[in-house]
C-alpha positions in Angstrom: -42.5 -23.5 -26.9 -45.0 -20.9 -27.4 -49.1 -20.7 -25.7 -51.6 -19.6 -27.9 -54.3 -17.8 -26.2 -56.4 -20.4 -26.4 -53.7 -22.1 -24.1 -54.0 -19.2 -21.6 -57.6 -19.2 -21.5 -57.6 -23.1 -20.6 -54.8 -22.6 -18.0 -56.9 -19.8 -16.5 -59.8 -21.8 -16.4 -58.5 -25.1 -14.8 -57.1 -22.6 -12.0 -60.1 -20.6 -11.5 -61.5 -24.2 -11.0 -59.2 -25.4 -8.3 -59.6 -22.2 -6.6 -63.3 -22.9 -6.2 -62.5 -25.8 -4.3 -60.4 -24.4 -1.6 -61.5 -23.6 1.8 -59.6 -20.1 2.0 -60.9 -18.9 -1.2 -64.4 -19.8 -0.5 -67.1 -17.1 -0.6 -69.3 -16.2 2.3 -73.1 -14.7 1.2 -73.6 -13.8 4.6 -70.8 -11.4 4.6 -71.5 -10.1 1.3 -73.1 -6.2 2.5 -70.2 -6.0 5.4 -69.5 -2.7 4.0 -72.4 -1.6 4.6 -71.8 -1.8 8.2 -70.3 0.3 10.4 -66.6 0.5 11.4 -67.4 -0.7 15.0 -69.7 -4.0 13.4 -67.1 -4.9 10.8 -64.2 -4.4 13.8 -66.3 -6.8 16.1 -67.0 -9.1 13.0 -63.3 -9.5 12.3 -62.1 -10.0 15.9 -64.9 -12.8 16.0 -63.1 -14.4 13.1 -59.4 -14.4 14.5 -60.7 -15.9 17.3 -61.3 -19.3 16.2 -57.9 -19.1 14.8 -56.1 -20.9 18.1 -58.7 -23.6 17.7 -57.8 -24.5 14.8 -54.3 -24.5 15.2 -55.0 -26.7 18.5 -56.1 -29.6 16.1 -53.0 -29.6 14.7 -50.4 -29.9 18.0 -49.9 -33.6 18.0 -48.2 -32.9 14.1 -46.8 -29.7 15.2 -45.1 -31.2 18.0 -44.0 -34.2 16.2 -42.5 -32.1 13.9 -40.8 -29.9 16.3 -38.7 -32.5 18.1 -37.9 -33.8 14.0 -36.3 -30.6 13.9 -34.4 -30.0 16.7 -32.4 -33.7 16.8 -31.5 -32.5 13.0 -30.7 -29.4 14.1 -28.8 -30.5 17.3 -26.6 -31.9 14.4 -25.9 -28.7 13.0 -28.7 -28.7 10.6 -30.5 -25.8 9.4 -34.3 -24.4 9.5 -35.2 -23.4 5.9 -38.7 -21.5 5.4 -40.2 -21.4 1.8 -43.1 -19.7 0.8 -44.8 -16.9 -1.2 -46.2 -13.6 -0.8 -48.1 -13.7 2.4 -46.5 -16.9 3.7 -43.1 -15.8 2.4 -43.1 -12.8 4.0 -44.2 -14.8 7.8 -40.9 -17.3 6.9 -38.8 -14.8 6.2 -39.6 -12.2 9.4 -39.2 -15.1 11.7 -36.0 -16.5 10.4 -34.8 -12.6 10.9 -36.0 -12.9 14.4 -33.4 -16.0 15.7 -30.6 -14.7 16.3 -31.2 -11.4 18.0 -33.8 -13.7 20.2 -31.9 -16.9 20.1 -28.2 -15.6 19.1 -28.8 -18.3 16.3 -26.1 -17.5 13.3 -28.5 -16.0 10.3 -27.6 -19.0 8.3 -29.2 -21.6 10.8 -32.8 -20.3 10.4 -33.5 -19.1 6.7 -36.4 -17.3 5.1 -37.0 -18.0 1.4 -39.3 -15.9 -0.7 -40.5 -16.4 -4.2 -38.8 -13.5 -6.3 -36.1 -12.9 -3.7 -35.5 -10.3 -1.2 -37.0 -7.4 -3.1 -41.0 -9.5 -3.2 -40.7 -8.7 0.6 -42.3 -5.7 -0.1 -43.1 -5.7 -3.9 -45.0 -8.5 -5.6 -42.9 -10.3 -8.1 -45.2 -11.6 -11.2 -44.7 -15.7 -11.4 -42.4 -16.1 -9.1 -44.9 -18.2 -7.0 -45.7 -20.3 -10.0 -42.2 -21.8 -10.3 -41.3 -25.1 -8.7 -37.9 -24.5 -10.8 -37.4 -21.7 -8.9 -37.6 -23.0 -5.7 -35.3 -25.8 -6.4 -32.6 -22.8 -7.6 -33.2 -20.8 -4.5 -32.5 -24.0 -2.8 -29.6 -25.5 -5.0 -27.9 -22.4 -3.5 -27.8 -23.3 0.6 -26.6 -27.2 -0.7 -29.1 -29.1 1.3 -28.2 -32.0 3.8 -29.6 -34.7 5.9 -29.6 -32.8 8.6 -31.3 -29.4 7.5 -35.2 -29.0 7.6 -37.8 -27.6 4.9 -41.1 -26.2 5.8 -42.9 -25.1 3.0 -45.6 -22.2 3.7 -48.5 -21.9 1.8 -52.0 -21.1 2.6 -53.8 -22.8 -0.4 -51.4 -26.0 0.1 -50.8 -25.5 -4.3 -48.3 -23.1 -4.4 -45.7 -24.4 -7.2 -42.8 -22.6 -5.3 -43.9 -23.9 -1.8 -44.6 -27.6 -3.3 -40.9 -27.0 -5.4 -39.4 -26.3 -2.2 -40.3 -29.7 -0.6 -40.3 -31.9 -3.5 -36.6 -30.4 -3.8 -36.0 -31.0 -0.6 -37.0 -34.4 0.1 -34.9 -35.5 -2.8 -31.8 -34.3 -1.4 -32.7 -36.0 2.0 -34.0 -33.2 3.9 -36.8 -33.1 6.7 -39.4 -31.6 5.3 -42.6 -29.6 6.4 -45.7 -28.8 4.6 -47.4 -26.2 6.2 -50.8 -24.6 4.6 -54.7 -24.1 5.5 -56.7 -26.3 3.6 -57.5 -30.1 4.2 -55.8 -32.6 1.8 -53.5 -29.9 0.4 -50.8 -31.2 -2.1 -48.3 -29.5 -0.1 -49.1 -31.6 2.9 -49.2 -34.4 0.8 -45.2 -33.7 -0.9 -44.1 -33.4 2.6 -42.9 -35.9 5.4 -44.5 -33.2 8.1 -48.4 -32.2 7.1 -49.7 -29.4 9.3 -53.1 -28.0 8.0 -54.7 -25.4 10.0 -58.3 -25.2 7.8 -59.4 -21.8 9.4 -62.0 -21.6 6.8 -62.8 -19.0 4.9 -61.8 -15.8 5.2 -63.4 -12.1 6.1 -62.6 -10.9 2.5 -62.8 -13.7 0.1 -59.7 -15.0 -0.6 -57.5 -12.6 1.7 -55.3 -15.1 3.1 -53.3 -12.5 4.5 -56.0 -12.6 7.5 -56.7 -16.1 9.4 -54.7 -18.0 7.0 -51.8 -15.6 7.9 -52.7 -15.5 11.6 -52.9 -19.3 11.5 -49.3 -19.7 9.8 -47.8 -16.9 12.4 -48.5 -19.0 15.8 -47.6 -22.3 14.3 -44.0 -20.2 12.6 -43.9 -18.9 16.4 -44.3 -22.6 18.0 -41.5 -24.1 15.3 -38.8 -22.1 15.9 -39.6 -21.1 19.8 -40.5 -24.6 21.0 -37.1 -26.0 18.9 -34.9 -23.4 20.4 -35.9 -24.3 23.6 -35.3 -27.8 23.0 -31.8 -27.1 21.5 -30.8 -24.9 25.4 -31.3 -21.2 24.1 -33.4 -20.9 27.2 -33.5 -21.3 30.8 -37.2 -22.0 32.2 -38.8 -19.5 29.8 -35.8 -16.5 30.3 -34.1 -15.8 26.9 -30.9 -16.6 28.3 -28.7 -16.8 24.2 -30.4 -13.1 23.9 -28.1 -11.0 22.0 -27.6 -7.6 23.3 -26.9 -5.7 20.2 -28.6 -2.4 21.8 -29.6 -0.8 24.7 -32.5 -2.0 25.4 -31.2 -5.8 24.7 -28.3 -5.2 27.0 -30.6 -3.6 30.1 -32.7 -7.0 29.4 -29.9 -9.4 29.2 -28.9 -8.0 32.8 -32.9 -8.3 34.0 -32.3 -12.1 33.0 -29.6 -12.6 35.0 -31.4 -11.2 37.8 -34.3 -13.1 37.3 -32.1 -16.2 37.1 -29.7 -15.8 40.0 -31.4 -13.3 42.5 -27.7 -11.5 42.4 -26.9 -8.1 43.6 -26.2 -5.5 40.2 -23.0 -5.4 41.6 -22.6 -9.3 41.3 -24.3 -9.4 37.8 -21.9 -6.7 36.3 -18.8 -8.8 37.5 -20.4 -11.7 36.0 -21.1 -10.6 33.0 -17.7 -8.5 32.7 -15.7 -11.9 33.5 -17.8 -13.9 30.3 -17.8 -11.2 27.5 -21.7 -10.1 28.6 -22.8 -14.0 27.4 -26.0 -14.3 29.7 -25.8 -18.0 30.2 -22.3 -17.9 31.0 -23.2 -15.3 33.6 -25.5 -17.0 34.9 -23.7 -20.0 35.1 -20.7 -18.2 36.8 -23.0 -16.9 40.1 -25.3 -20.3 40.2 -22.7 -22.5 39.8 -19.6 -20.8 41.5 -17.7 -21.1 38.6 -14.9 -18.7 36.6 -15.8 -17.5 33.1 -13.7 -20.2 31.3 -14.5 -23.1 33.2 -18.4 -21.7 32.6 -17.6 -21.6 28.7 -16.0 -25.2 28.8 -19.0 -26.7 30.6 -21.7 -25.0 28.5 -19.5 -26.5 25.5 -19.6 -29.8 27.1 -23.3 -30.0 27.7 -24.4 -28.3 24.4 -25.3 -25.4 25.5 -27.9 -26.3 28.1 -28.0 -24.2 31.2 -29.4 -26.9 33.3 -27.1 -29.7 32.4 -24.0 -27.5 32.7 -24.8 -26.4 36.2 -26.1 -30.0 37.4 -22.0 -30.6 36.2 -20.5 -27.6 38.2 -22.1 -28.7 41.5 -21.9 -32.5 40.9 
C-alpha cells in the first residue's frame, strides 16, 4: 500500500489535532518571554514547577498502591516486571530495570526495560519506532509472556502506539498490565487493567515531557519497583539487605548493613559474612539468629526470602 501526500498531510493533521488536546503539550502565554529572563528567574520558575510534581503523584497512591501489591503476588510466583515505553519514558523504564539487581540482587531478566527502536534509542532517537504497536508486540513475542509477569506501559501523552501495543499485547496473553502516562483519560490508561495518571499539567517548555512528565514517571518507576521489592523480602526495615556487592564501595556498604542490623563487632560481621559467601541477609541472619551459614540459607529458602519470618523461625 502506498500514501499519497495528500495521505501524509491528513495524518499530520489529525495528529497535530490530538496534540492540542493534551495536557502536556498545552501552551502557556504567560511563559511565553521566559527567555527573556534572567538565569536566576527562569531557575526559580522551573524549581516552582517541579514542585507540584509530588502532589500530583499523591493523587494517584491509592492506584499506585493497588497496583503494587498486583505485582508483587505475580511476581512472588516468579513473574517478571516488564517496562515499555518510548523516548523519554523508555529511557526512565529502562534505567530502573538496570537498577534491580545491583540494588535488589534481582536476576536482570526479572525486571526489564523495553525501548522503542531497541537498545541503541537509549541514546539516539529511532524515527517510528514509537509509532508501532507491531513493534511492541515483537519486542514482547520475544520474553514469551505469562500469567504471572506484569506490563507497565510508560507514556506521557497516554497515545503512544508502542506503549498502548505493549499493553494491548500484553493483556492478551494474560498479563498484569499497567498504564502509566500524564494526562486524564489517556487511551493508555484505558488499554490497561492498572491506570495511573499523574496530569502534572503543562510543562515549562511546551511540550518537553522530558521535565514534570519525566519527573512524575521517575517517583512513581521508583515507588513500583522499591515498594514491590520490599514486599517480596529484599529488605530488612528500610536496610538493603539482597545488595549486591559487585565493588568496593557495595561491599564496605553491605558490611555497614550488617552493622546497622545486628550491632556486631567487625570482627563478628567478617566471620559472618565469610561463613555465607558475603550474602548480607544470610549474615545477618547467622548473628541475630544464632544460626550456621547453611541452616541460615535453608531458612531464608523456607520463608522466601524474608529476613523477618526466617529469624521468627530460628528462635521459635
Amino acid at each position: 500500500m502506498t500514501f499519497s501526500t495528500a495521505d501524509a498531510s491528513s495524518n499530520h493533521h489529525l495528529l497535530r489535532a490530538e496534540l492540542e488536546t493534551l495536557t502536556t503539550e498545552a501552551f502557556r502565554p504567560e511563559l511565553s518571554q521566559i527567555d527573556r529572563l534572567s538565569t536566576l528567574e527562569i531557575a526559580k520558575i522551573m524549581n516552582a514547577e517541579d514542585a507540584t510534581v509530588p502532589t500530583a503523584v499523591a493523587t494517584q497512591l491509592p492506584r499506585i498502591a493497588a497496583a503494587i501489591d498486583a505485582v508483587a503476588e505475580r511476581m512472588s510466583r516468579g513473574g517478571r516486571l516488564i517496562y515499555a515505553g518510548a523516548g523519554t519514558a523508555g529511557r526512565l523504564g529502562v534505567l530502573d530495570a538496570s537498577e534491580c539487581p545491583p540494588t535488589f540482587n534481582t536476576d536482570p531478566s526479572e525486571v526489564v526495560g523495553l525501548i522503542a527502536g531497541g537498545p541503541s534509542a537509549m541514546v539516539t532517537s529511532v524515527e517510528g519506532a514509537e509509532d508501532s504497536k507491531e513493534l511492541a508486540e515483537a519486542d514482547l513475542k520475544e520474553l514469551s509472556l505469562t500469567p504471572d509477569d506484569t506490563v507497565v506501559g510508560v507514556s506521557a501523552s497516554g497515545r503512544t502506539p508502542y506503549a498502548v501495543g505493549a499493553v494491548e499485547h500484553a493483556r492478551v496473553r494474560g498479563a498484569l498490565t499497567i498504564g502509566l502516562s500524564c494526562n486524564a483519560h489517556s487511551a493508555l490508561a484505558a488499554a490497561a487493567e492498572h491506570g495511573i495518571e499523574i496530569v502534572v499539567g503543562p510543562e515549562l517548555l511546551t511540550g518537553s515531557t522530558r521535565l514534570k512528565a519525566g519527573t512524575a514517571q521517575k517517583l512513581v518507576l521508583n515507588m513500583l519497583s522499591t515498594i514491590t521489592m520490599i514486599r517480596l523480602g529484599k529488605t530488612y526495615g528500610n536496610l538493603m539487605v539482597d545488595v549486591r556487592a559487585s565493588n568496593e564501595k557495595l561491599r564496605a556498604r553491605s558490611r555497614r548493613i550488617v552493622a546497622l542490623a545486628t550491632g556486631a563487632s567487625d570482627e563478628e560481621i567478617e566471620q559472618a559474612l565469610a561463613a555465607t559467601d558475603g550474602e548480607v541477609k544470610n549474615a545477618i541472619l547467622t548473628i541475630l539468629g544464632g544460626v550456621d551459614g547453611p541452616t541460615a540459607a535453608r531458612l531464608l529458602e523456607e520463608s522466601d526470602g524474608h529476613l523477618r519470618a526466617a529469624l521468627a523461625a530460628s528462635t521459635g
